[in-house]
mmCIF file of the N, C-alpha and C atoms, coordinates in Angstrom:
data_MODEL
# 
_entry.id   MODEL 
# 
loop_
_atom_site.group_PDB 
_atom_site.id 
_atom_site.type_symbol 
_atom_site.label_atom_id 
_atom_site.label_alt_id 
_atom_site.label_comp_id 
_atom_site.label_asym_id 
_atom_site.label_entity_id 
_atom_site.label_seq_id 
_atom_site.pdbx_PDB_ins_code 
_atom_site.Cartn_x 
_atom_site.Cartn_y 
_atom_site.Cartn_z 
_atom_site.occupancy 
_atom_site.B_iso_or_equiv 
_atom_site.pdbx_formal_charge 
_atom_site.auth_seq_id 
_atom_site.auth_comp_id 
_atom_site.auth_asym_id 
_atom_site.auth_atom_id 
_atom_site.pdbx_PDB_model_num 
ATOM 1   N N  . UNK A 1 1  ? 95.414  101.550 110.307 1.00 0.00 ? 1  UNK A N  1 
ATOM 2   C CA . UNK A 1 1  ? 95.370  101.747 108.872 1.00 0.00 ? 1  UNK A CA 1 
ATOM 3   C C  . UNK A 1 1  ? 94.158  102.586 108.476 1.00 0.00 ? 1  UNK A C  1 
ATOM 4   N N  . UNK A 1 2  ? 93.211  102.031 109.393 1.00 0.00 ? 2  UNK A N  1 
ATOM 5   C CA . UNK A 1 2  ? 91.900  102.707 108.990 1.00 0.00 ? 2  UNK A CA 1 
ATOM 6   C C  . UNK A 1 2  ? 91.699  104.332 109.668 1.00 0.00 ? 2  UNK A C  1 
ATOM 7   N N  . UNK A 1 3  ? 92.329  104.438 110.372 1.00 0.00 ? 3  UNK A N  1 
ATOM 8   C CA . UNK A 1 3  ? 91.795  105.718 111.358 1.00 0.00 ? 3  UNK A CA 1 
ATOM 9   C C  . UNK A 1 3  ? 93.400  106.086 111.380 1.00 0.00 ? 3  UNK A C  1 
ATOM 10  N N  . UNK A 1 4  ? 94.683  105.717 111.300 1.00 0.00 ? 4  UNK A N  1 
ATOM 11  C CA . UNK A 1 4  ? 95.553  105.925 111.848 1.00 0.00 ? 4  UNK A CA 1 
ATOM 12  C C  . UNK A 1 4  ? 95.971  105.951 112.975 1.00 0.00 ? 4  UNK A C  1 
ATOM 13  N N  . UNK A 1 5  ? 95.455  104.560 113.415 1.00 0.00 ? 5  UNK A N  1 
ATOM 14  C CA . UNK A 1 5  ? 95.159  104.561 115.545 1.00 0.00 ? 5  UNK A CA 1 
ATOM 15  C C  . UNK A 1 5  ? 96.915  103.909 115.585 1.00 0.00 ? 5  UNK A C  1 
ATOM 16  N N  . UNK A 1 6  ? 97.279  102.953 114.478 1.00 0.00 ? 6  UNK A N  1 
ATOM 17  C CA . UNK A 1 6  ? 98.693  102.137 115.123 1.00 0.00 ? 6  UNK A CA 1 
ATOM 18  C C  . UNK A 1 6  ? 99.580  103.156 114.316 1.00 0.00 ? 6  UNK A C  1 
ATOM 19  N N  . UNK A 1 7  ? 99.611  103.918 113.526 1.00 0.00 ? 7  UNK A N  1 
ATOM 20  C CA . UNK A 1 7  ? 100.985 105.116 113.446 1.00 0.00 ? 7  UNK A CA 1 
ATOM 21  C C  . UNK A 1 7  ? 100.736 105.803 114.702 1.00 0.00 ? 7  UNK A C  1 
ATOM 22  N N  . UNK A 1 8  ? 99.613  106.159 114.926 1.00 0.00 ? 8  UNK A N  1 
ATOM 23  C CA . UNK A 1 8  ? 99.694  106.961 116.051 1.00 0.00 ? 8  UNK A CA 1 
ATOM 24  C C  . UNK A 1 8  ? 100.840 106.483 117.197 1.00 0.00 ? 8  UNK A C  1 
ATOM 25  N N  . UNK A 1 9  ? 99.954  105.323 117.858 1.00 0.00 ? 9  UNK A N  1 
ATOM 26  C CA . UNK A 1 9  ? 100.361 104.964 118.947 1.00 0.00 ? 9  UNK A CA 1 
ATOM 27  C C  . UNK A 1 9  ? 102.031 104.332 118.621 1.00 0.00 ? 9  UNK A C  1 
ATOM 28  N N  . UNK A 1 10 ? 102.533 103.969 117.760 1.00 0.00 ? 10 UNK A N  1 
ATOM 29  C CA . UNK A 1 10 ? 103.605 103.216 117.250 1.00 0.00 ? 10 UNK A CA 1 
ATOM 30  C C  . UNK A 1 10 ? 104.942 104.280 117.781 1.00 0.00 ? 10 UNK A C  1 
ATOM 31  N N  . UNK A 1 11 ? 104.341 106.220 117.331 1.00 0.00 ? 11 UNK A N  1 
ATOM 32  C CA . UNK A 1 11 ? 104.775 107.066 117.536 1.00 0.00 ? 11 UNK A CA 1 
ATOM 33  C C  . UNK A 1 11 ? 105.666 106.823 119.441 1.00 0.00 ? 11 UNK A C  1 
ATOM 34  N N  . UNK A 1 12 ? 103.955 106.961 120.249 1.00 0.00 ? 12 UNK A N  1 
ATOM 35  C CA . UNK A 1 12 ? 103.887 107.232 121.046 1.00 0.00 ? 12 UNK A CA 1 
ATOM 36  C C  . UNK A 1 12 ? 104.794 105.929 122.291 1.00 0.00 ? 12 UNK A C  1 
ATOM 37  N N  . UNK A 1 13 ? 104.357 105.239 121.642 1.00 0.00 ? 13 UNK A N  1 
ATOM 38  C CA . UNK A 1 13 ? 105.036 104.164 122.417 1.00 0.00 ? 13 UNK A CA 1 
ATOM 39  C C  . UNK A 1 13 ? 106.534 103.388 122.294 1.00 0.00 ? 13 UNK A C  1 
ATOM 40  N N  . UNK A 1 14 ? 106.813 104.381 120.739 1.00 0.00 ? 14 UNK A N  1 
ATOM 41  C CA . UNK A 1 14 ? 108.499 102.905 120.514 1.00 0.00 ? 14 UNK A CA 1 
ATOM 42  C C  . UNK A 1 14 ? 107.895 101.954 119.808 1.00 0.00 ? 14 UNK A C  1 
ATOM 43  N N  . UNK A 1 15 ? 107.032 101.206 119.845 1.00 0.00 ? 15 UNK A N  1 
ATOM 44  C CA . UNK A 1 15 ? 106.961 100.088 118.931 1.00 0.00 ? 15 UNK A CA 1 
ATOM 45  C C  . UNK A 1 15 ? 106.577 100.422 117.494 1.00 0.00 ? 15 UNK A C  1 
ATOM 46  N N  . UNK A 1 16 ? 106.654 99.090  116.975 1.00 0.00 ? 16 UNK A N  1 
ATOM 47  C CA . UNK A 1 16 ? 106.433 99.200  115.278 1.00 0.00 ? 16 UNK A CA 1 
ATOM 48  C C  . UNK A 1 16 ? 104.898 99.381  114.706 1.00 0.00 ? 16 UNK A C  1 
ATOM 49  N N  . UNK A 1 17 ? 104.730 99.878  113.946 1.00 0.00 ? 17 UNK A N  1 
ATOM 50  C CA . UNK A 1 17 ? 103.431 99.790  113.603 1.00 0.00 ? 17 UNK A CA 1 
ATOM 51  C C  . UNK A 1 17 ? 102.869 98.473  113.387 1.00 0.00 ? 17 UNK A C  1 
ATOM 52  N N  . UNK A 1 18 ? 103.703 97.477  112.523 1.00 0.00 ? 18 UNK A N  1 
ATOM 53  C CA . UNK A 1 18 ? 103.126 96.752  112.298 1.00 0.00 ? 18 UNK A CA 1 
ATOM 54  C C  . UNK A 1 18 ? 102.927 95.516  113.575 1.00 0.00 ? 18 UNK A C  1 
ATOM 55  N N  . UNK A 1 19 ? 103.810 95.484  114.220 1.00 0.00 ? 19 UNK A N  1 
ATOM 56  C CA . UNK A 1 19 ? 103.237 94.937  115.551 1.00 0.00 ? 19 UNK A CA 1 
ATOM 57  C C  . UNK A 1 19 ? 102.553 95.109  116.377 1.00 0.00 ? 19 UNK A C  1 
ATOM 58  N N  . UNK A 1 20 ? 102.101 96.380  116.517 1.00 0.00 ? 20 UNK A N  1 
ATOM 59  C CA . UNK A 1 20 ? 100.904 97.086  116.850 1.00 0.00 ? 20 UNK A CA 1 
ATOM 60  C C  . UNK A 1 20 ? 99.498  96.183  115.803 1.00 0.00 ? 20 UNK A C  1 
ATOM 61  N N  . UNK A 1 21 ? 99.401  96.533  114.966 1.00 0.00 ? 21 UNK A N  1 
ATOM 62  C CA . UNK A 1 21 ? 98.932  96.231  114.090 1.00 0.00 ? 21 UNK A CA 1 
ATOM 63  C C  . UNK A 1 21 ? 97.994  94.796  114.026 1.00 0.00 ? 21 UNK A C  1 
ATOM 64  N N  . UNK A 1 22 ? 99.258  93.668  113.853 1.00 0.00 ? 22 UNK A N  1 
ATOM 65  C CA . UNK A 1 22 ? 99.206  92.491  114.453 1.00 0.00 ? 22 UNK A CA 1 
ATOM 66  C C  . UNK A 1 22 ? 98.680  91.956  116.017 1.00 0.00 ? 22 UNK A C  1 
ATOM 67  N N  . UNK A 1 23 ? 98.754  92.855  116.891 1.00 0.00 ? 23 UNK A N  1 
ATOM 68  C CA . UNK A 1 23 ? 98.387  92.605  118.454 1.00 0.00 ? 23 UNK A CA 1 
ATOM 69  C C  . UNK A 1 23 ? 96.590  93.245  118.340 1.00 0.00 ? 23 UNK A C  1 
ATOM 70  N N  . UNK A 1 24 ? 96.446  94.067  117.438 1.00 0.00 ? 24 UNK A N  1 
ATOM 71  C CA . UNK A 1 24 ? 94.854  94.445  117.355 1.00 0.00 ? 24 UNK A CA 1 
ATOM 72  C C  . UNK A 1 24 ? 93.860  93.445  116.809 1.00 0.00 ? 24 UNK A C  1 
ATOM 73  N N  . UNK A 1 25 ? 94.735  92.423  115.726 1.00 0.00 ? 25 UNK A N  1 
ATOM 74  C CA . UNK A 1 25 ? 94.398  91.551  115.235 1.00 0.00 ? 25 UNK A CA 1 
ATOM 75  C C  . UNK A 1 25 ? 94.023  90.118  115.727 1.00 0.00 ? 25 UNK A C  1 
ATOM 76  N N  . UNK A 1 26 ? 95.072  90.383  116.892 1.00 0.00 ? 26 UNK A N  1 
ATOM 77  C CA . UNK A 1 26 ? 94.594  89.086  117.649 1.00 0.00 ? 26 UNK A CA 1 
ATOM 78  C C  . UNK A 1 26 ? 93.765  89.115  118.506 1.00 0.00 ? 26 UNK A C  1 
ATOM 79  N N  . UNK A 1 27 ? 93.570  90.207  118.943 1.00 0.00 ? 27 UNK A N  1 
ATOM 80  C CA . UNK A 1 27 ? 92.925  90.733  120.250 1.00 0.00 ? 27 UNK A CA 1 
ATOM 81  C C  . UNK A 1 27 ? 90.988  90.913  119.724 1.00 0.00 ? 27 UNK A C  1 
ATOM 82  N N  . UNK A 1 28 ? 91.071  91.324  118.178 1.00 0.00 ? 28 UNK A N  1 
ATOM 83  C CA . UNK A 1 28 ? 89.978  91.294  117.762 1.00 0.00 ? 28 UNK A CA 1 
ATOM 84  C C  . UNK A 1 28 ? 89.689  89.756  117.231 1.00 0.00 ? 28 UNK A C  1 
ATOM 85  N N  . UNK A 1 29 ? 90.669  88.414  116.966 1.00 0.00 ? 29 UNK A N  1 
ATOM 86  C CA . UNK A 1 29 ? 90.174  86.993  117.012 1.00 0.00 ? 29 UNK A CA 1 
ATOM 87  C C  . UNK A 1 29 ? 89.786  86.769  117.707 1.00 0.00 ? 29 UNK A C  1 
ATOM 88  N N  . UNK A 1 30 ? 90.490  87.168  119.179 1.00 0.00 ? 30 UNK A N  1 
ATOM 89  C CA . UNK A 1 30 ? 90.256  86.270  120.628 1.00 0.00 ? 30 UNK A CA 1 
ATOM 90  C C  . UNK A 1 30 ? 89.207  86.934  121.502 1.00 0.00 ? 30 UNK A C  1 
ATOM 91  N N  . UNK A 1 31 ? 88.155  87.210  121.112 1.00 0.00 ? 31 UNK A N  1 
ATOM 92  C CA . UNK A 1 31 ? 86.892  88.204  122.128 1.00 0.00 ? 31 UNK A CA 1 
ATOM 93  C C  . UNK A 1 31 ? 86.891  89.104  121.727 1.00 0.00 ? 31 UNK A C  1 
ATOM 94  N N  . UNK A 1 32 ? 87.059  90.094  120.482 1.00 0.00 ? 32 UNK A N  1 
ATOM 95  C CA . UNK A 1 32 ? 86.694  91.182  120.256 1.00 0.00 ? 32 UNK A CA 1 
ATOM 96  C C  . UNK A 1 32 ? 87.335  92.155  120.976 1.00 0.00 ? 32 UNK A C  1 
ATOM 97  N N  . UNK A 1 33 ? 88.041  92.304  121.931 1.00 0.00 ? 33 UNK A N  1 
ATOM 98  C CA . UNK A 1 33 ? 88.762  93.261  122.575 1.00 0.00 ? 33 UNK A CA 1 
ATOM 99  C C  . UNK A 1 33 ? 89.270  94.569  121.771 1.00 0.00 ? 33 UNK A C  1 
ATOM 100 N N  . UNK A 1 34 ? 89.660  93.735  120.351 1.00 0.00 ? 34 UNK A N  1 
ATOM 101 C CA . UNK A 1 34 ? 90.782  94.855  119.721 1.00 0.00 ? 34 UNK A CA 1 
ATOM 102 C C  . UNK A 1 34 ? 89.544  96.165  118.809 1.00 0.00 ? 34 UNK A C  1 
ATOM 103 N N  . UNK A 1 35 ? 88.589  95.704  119.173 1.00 0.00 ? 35 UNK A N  1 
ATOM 104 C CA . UNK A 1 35 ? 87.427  96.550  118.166 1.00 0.00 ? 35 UNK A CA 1 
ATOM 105 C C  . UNK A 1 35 ? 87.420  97.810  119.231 1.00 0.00 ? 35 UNK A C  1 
ATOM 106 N N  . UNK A 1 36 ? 86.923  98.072  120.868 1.00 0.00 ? 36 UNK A N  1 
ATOM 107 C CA . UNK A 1 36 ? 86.655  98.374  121.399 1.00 0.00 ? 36 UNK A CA 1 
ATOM 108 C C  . UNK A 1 36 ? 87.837  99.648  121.647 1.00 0.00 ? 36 UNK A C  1 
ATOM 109 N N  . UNK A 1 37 ? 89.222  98.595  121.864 1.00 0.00 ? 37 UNK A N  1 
ATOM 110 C CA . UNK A 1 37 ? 90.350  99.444  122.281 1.00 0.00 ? 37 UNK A CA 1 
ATOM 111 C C  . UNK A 1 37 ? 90.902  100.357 120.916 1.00 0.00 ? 37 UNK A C  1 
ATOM 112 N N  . UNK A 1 38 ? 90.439  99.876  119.609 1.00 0.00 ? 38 UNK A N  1 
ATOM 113 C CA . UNK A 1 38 ? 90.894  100.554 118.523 1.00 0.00 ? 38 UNK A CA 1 
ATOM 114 C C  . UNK A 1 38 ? 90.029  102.287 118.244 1.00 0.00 ? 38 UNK A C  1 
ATOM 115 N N  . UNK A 1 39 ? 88.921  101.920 118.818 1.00 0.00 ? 39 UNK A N  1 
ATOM 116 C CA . UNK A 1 39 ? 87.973  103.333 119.074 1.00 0.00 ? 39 UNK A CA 1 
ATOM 117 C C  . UNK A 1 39 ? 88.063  104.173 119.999 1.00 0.00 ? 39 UNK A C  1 
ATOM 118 N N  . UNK A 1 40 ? 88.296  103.526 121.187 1.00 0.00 ? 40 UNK A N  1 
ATOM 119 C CA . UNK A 1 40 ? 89.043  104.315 122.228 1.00 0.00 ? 40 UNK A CA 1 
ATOM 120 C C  . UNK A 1 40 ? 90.001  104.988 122.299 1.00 0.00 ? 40 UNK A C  1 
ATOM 121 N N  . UNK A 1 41 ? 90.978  104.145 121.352 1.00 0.00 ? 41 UNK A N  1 
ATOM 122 C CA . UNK A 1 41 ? 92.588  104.780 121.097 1.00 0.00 ? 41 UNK A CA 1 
ATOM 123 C C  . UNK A 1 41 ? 92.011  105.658 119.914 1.00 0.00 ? 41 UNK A C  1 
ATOM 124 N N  . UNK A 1 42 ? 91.158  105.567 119.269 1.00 0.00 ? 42 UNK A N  1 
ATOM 125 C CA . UNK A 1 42 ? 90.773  106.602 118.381 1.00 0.00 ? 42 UNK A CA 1 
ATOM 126 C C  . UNK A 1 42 ? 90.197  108.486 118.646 1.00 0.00 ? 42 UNK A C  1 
ATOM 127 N N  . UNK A 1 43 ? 89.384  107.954 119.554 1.00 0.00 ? 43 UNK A N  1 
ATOM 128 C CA . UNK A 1 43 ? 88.770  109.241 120.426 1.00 0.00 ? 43 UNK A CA 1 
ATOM 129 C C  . UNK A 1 43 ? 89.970  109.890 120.940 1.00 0.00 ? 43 UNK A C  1 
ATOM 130 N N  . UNK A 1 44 ? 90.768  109.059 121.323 1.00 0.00 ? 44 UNK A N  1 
ATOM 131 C CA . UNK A 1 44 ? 91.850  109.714 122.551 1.00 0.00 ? 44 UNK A CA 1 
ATOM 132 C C  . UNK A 1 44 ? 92.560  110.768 121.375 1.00 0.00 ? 44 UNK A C  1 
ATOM 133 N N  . UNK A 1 45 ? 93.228  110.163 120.360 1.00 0.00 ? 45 UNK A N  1 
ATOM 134 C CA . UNK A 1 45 ? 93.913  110.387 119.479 1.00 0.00 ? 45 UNK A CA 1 
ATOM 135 C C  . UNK A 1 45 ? 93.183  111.936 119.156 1.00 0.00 ? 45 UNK A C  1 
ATOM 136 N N  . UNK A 1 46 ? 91.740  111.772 118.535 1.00 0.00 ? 46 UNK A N  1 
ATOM 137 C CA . UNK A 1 46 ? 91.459  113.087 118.677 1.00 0.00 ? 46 UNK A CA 1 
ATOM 138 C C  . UNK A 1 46 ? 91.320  114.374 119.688 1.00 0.00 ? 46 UNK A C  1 
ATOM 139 N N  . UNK A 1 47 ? 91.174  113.492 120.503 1.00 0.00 ? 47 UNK A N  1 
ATOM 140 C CA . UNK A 1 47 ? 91.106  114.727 122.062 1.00 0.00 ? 47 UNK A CA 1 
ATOM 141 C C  . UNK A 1 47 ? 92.559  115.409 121.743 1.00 0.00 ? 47 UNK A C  1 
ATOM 142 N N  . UNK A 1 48 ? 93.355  114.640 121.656 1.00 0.00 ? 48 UNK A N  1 
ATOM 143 C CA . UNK A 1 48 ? 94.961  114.808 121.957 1.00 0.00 ? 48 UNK A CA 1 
ATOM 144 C C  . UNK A 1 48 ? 95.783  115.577 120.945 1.00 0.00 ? 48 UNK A C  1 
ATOM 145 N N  . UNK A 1 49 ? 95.258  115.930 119.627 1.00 0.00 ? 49 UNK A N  1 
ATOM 146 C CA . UNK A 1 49 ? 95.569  117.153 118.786 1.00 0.00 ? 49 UNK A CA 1 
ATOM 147 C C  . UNK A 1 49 ? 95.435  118.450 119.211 1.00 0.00 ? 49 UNK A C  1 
# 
């Protein structure tokens, strides 16, 4: 929403945005994971234009 990291990937992968969405959410409850992978998938996103 913020960067456009889950339209992106939603594109790229078949899935829905908003389940995308939801899986960043949990991932950022359960250890912070989803902070890390949301910047990463962010950078990439720009390399990849």
């Amino acid at each position: 929403m913020i960067l456009g990291v889950c339209d992106w990937l939603s594109t790229k992968m078949q899935f829905s945005a908003k389940n995308i969405r939801i899986t960043f959410v949990l991932l950022i409850l359960f250890g912070g994971l989803g902070v890390g992978a949301y910047f990463i998938l962010w950078f990439i996103k720009l390399l990849s234009k």
